[in-house]
Every structure is written in structure tokens, then in C-alpha cells.
DRENROZA-447033 format. One line per field, with one value per residue (C-alpha): residue in three letters; x, y, z. Coordinates in nm, 3 decimals, m for minus. Example, Ala and Ser with C-alpha at 12.3 -4.5 7.8 and 13.67 -1.06 7.14 Angstrom:
REM residues 2
type <- c(Ala, Ser)
xx <- c(1.230, 1.367)
yy <- c(m0.450, m0.106)
zz <- c(0.780, 0.714)
REM end
This chain:
REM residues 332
type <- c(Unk, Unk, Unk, Unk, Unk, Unk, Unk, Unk, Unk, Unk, Unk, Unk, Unk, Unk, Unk, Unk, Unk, Unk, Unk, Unk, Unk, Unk, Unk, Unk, Unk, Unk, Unk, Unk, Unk, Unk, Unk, Unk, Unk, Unk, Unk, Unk, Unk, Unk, Unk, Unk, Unk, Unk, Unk, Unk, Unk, Unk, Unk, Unk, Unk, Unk, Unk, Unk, Unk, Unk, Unk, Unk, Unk, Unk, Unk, Unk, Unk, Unk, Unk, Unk, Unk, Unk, Unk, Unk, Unk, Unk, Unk, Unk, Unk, Unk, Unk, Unk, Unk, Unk, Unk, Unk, Unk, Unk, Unk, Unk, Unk, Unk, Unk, Unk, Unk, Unk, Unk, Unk, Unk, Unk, Unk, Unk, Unk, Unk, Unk, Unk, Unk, Unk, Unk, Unk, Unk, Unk, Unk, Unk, Unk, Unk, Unk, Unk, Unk, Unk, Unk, Unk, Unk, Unk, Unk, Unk, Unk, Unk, Unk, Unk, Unk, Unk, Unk, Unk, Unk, Unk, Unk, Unk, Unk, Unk, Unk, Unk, Unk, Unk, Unk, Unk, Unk, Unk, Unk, Unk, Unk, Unk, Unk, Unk, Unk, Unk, Unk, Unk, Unk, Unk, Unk, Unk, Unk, Unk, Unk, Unk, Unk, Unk, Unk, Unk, Unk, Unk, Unk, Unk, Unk, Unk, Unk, Unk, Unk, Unk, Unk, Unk, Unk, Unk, Unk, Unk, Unk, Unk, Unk, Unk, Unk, Unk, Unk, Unk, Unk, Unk, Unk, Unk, Unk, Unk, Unk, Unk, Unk, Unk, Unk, Unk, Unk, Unk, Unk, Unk, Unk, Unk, Unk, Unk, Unk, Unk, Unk, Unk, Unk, Unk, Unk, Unk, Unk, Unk, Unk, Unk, Unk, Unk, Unk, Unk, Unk, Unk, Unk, Unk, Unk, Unk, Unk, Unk, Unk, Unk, Unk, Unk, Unk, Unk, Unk, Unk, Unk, Unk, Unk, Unk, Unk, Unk, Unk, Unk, Unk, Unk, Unk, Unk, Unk, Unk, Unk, Unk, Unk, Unk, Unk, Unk, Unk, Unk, Unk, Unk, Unk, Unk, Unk, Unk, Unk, Unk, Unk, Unk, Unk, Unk, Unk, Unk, Unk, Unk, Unk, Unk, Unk, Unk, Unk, Unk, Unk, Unk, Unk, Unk, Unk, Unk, Unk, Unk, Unk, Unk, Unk, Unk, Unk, Unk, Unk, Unk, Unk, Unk, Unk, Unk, Unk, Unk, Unk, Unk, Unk, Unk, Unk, Unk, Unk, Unk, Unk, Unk, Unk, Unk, Unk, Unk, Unk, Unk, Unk, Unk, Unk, Unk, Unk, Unk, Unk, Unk, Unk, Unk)
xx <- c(0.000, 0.121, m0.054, m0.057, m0.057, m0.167, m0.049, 0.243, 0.500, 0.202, 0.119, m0.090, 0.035, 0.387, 0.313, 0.073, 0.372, 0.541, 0.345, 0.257, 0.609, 0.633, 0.397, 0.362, 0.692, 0.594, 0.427, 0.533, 0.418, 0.410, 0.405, 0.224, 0.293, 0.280, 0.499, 0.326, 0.402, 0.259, 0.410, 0.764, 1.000, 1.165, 0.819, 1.027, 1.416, 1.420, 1.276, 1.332, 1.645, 1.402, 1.361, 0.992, 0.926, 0.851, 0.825, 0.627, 0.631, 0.286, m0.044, m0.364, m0.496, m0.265, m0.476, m0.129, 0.051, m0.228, m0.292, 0.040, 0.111, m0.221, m0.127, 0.090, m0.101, m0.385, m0.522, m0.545, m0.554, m0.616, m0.467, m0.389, m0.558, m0.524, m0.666, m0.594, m0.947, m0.813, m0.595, m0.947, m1.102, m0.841, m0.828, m1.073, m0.963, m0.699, m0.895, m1.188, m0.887, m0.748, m0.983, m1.301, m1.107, m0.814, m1.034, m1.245, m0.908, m0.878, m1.184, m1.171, m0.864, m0.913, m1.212, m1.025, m0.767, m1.012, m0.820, m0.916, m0.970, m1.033, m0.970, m1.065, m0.942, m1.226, m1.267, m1.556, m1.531, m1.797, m2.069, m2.043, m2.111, m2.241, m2.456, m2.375, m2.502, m2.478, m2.247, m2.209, m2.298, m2.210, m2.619, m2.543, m2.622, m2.342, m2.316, m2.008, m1.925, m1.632, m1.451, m1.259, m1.499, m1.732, m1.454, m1.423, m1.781, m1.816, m1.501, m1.707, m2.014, m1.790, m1.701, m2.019, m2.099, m1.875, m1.950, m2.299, m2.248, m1.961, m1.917, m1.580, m1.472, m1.448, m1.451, m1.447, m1.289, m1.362, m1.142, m1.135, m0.867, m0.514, m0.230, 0.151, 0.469, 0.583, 0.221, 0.303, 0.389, 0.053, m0.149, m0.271, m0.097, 0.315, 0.192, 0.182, 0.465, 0.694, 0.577, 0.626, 1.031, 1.071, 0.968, 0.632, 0.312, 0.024, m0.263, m0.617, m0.965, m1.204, m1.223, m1.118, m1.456, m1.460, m1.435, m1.272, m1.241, m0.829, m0.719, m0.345, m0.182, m0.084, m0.453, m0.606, m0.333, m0.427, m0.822, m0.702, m0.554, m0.847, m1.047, m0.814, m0.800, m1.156, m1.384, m1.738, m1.680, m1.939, m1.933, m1.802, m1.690, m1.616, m1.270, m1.306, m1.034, m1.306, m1.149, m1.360, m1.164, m1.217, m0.933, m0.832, m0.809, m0.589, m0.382, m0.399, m0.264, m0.016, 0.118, 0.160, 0.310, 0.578, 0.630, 0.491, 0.212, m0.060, 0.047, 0.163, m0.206, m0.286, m0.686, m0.701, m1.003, m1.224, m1.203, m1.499, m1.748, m1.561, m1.728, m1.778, m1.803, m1.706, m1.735, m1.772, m1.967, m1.710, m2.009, m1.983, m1.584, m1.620, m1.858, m1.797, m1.401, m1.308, m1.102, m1.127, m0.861, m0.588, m0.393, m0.508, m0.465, m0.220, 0.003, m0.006, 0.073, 0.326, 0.517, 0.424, 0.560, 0.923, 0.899, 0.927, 1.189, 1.401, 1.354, 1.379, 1.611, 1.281, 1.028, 1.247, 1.333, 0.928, 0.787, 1.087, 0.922, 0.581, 0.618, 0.750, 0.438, 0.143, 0.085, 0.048, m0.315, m0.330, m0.602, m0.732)
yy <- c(0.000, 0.345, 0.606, 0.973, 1.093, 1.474, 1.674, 1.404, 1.627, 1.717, 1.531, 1.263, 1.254, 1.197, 0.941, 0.715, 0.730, 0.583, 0.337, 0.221, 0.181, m0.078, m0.272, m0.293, m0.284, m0.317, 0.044, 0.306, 0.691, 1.023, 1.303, 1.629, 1.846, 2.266, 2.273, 2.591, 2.620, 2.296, 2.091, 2.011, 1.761, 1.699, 1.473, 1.233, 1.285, 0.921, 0.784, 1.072, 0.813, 0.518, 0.484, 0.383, 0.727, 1.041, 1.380, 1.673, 2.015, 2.229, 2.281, 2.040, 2.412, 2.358, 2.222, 2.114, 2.001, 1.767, 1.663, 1.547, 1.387, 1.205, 1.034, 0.843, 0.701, 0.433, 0.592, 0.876, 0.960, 1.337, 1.424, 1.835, 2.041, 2.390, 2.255, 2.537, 2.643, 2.978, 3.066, 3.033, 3.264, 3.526, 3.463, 3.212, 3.247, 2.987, 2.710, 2.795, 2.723, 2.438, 2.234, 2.333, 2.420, 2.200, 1.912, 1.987, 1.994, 1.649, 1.550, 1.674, 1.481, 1.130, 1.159, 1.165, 0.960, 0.722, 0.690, 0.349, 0.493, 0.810, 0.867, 1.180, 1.240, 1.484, 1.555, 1.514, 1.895, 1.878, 1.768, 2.077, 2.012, 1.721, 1.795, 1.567, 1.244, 1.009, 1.015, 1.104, 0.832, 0.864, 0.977, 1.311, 1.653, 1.856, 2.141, 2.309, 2.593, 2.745, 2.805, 2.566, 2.308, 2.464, 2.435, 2.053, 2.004, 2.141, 1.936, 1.597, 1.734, 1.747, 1.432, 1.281, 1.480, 1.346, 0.992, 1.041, 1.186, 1.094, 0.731, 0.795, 0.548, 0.758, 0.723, 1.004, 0.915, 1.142, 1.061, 1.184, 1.465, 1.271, 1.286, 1.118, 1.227, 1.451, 1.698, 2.054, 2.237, 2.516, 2.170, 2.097, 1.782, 1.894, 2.220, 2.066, 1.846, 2.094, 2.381, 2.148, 2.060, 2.431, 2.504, 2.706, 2.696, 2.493, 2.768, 2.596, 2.775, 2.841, 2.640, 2.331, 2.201, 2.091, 1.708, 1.546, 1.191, 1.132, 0.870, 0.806, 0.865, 0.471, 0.403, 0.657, 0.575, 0.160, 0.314, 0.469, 0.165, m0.033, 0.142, 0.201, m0.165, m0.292, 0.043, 0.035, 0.284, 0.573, 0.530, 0.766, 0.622, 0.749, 0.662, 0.718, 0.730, 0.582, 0.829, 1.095, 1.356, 1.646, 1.941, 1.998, 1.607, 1.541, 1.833, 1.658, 1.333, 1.482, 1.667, 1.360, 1.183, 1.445, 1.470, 1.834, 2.021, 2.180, 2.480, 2.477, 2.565, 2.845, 2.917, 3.177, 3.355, 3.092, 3.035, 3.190, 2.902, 2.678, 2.347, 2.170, 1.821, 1.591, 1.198, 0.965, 0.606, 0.332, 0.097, 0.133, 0.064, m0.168, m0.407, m0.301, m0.319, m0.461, m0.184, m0.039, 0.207, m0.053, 0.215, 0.315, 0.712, 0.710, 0.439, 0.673, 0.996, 0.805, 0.691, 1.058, 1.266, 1.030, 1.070, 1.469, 1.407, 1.228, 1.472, 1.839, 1.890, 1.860, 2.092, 2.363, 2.547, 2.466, 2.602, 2.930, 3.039, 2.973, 3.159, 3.475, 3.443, 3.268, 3.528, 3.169, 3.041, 2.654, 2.427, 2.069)
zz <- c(0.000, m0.121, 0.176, 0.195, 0.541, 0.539, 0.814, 0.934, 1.092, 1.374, 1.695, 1.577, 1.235, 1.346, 1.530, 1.330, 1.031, 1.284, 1.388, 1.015, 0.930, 1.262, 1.194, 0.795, 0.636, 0.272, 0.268, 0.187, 0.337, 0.128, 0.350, 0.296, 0.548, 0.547, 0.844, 1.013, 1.388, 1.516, 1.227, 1.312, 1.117, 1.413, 1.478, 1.243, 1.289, 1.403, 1.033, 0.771, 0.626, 0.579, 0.222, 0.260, 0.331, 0.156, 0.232, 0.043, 0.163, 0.083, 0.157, 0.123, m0.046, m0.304, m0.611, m0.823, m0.536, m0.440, m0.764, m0.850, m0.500, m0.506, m0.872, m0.691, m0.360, m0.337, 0.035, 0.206, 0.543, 0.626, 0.972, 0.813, 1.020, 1.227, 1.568, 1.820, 1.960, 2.114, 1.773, 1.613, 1.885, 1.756, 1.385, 1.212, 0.860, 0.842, 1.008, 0.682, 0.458, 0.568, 0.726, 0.460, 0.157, 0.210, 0.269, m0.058, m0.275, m0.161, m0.175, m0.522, m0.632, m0.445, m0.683, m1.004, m0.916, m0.800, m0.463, m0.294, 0.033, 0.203, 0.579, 0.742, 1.120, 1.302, 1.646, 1.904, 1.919, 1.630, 1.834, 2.110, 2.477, 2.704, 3.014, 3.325, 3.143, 2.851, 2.538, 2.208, 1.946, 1.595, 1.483, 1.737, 1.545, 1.522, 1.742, 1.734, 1.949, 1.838, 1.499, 1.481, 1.570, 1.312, 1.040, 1.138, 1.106, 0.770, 0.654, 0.777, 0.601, 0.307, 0.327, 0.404, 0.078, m0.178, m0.042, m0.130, m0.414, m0.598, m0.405, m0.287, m0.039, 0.286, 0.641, 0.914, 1.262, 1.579, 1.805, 2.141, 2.318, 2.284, 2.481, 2.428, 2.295, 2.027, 2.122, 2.062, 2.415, 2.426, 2.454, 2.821, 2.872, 2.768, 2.911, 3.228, 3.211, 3.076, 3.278, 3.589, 3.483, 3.469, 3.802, 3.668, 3.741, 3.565, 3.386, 3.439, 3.316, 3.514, 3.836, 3.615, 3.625, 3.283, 3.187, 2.900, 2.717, 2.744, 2.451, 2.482, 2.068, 2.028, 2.132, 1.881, 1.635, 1.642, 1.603, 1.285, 1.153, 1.200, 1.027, 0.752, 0.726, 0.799, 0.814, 0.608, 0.349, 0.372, 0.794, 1.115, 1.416, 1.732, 1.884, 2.278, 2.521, 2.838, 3.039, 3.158, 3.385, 3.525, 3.422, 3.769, 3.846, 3.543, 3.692, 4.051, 3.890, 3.709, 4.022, 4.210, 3.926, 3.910, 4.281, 4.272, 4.522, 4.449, 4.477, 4.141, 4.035, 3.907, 3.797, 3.534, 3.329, 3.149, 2.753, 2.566, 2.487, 2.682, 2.619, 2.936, 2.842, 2.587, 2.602, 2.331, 2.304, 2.133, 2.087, 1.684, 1.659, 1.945, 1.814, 1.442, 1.399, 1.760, 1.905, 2.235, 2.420, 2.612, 2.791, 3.107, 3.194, 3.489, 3.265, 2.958, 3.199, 3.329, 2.945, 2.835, 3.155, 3.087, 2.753, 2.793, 3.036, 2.821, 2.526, 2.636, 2.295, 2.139, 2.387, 2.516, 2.191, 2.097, 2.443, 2.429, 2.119, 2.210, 2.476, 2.324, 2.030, 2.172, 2.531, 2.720, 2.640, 2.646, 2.500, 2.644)
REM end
């Protein structure tokens, strides 16, 4: 198999290339990556010399580039994406592009090419906010409440579209918030964790009531190769972590992980919109496709918090210029 992994020098990205190249080694990966701030070839120091892999600098916007990389790929599997809620709050304009326009472009030319598969990676984001019970199933509405969340909703309407209409062969995954290594250092998790080795303190909205679905990458990467492999054509499935937390237990358990008190807190003025909860029913991929989350959230918080550790080459020069640009906001 010949795959084109959009958006592979980000978190997820990064790491399902990877993981493909473990565990199949007769494919080969083209990479299509823009490398704006989040996208960072460093994701993929440890692999850029293995010949089964490719990499493409450009834009999913690009009509030409896509075209030409596309002639050359049998599936897709569209991880290119601005995902920053609060950089949407300030400036919507390039989540439209990418993740509306971009996603059309492909859409667009994994028709002509007659691509045998199309995988797009969404976000549970799309279906807005959860009271105090039950869980989003694939038949939800879609309710976003922010800008970026409405720019991933109309890319899976997209989708849905051209399935319908043209018969292209695709799939939309929603996976739930992840958390691992190589995740950009303004995300909640390696804000903590690097925060924390520099002696600073942890930011937290609100009164860090809200709760969130935690799905560790290798779990959400294995729930994108499933249904890669073995996904109905046409579907969406949900890809849950089973770990509902609140924000300020996730920061508890990461303090005592890292041997640090809670004084380290430090509550600051609540997000606009701020959704207050997200959690996601696996019944479809469970029953459907047989995956379910195996990493359990203090084992994953444990691999990730080392994993930072052992690589501050990668997150200090990241979080130093982050810091100077971003004026500290943070998203789950």
C-alpha cells in the first residue's frame, strides 16, 4: 500500500507514520505536510532516512501540489488540520482554509484519481457540549461551538458529501482529546509536564470544572488503523479514550506523578465558549471493527511525563518560542 498521510509532521500525524512503518513494512508513506508552527520535522528525525518514506512540503490548499502527489497514492488519510481552539477565537480564517477548503481539494482529487480509500481524522469537538449524562454516538447533530470546531464540522459534512455523491470510499474518525509524545507544548498535557520541569506553574480555566475523554496517541493511532483496514466505506466512528476527567483532576494526577504540590495551580479567566463536556460512546468501533482504548490514563501519563523528560532537545526550543508568540493560552 502506497498512503498519503496529510499533516504528518504534527502530533498525531507523526506518530501514526510511525506506527505504520512498525507494523507494515511493505508500505510506503508520502508526506504532505505545510509545516506551520505545530508541524515540526523533528516529529520524524528518528525515520526521515528510511527509504519507505517520503516527504512533500505544501499545503492540502494547493490544487497542483495535491494533484500530482495524489497520482501516486492508493489511500489517504487526512490528519492536516489547524486545531488550536483559542488561535481560532483570535483569527478564524486559516482554520476555513485548511480544514473546509483543504479538505475539498482532496476531496476533489481522491475523486479523479479514483483513490481506494479516504480517511478523514475529526474531532468530538464537532458535536459541542455534554450535560452531566450520557455520550455522544455517531447519529449526534453537530453542534459546534467554536470556529474551529465549526470548520471541522463542515469538513465531515464534506465528506459525508462526496460519499454520497460521488461514491468515494471515505470514512471520518472522531477521536477523542489525545495525549503522548511529540504533542506541541501550548497543549494541556506537555503544558503541564513541561511547565512542571521548569519550576512554573500549571494555567487551568475556570475552576477546572470541565471534563474530558483522554485517549493516549498509540490508542487513537491503532483506532485509525483499524479502520483504515476494515472500516465500512461511507461510515463515522467514534474513537473514545473511556477516560472521563475532570481538568483539575488530570492536573492533581499529574502533580503527584511528578512529585509536585498543588500549589503549582494556578486558575485563570475561562475560555470563551468553553465546552464543558465531551465523552464519546465506542459501541460502533467496538462491536464493528473490535477496538477499544488498552492504555489506562495514569500508565499513559506516566510513558508521556518520561517521555518529555528524556527529550527536552525537542520541547524547550518549541515552548521558548511559544512563549514569546502565543501570550500563554493553552487548549485541552
Amino acid at each position: 500500500m502506497r498512503l498519503l498521510i496529510t499533516g504528518g509532521c504534527g502530533f498525531i500525524g507523526s506518530n501514526f507514520i510511525r506506527y505504520i512503518l512498525k507494523k507494515y513494512p511493505d508500505y510506503t508513506i508520502i508526506n504532505l505536510d505545510a509545516l506551520t508552527y505545530a508541524g515540526n520535522p523533528e516529529n520524524l528525525k528518528d525515520i526521515k532516512n528510511d527509504k519507505r518514506y517520503h516527504f512533500r512540503h505544501g499545503r492540502i490548499e494547493d490544487v497542483s501540489l495535491v494533484t500530482d502527489v495524489l497520482g501516486d497514492v492508493n489511500c489517504v488519510v487526512n490528519f492536516a488540520a489547524e486545531s488550536h481552539v483559542d488561535r481560532s477565537i483570535m483569527d478564524a480564517q486559516p482554520f476555513l482554509m485548511t480544514n473546509i477548503i483543504g479538505t475539498q481539494v482532496l476531496l476533489d482529487a481522491t475523486k479523479e484519481f479514483k483513490i481506494k480509500r479516504f480517511i478523514h481524522i475529526s474531532t468530538d469537538e464537532v458535536y459541542g457540549t455534554l450535560g452531566d449524562e450520557g455520550k455522544f454516538t455517531e447519529e449526534n447533530p453537530l453542534k459546534p461551538n467554536s470556529p474551529y470546531s465549526a470548520s471541522k464540522a463542515a469538513g465531515d459534512l464534506l465528506v459525508r458529501a462526496y460519499s454520497e455523491t460521488y461514491g468515494i470510499p471515505a470514512v471520518i474518525v472522531r477521536p477523542s482529546n489525545n495525549y503522548g509524545s511529540y504533542q506541541f507544548p501550548e497543549k494541556f498535557i506537555p503544558l503541564m509536564i513541561t511547565n512542571l520541569l521548569i519550576d512554573k506553574p500549571v494555567p487551568v480555566y475556570g475552576k477546572g470544572e470541565n471534563i474530558r475523554d483522554w485517549l493516549f496517541m498509540e490508542d487513537c493511532c491503532a483506532a485509525i488503523d483499524v479502520v483504515l483496514h476494515t472500516g465500512r466505506a461511507g461510515e463515522i466512528y467514534n474513537a473514545g479514550g473511556s477516560c472521563e476527567m475532570k481538568n483539575i483532576e488530570l492536573v492533581k494526577m499529574v502533580l503527584k506523578l511528578m512529585g509536585k504540590s498543588e500549589k503549582y495551580i494556578k486558575f485563570v479567566q475561562d475560555r470563551p465558549g468553553h465546552d464543558y463536556r465531551y465523552a464519546l460512546d465506542n459501541s460502533k468501533i467496538n462491536s464493528g471493527l473490535n477496538w477499544s482504548p488498552a492504555v489506562k490514563i495514569e500508565q499513559g501519563l506516566e510513558r508521556t511525563i518520561q517521555w518529555y523528560k528524556d527529550n527536552e532537545w525537542w520541547w524547550m526550543p518549541l515552548k521558548k518560542k511559544l512563549g514569546a508568540e502565543s501570550k500563554g493560552f493553552w487548549e485541552e
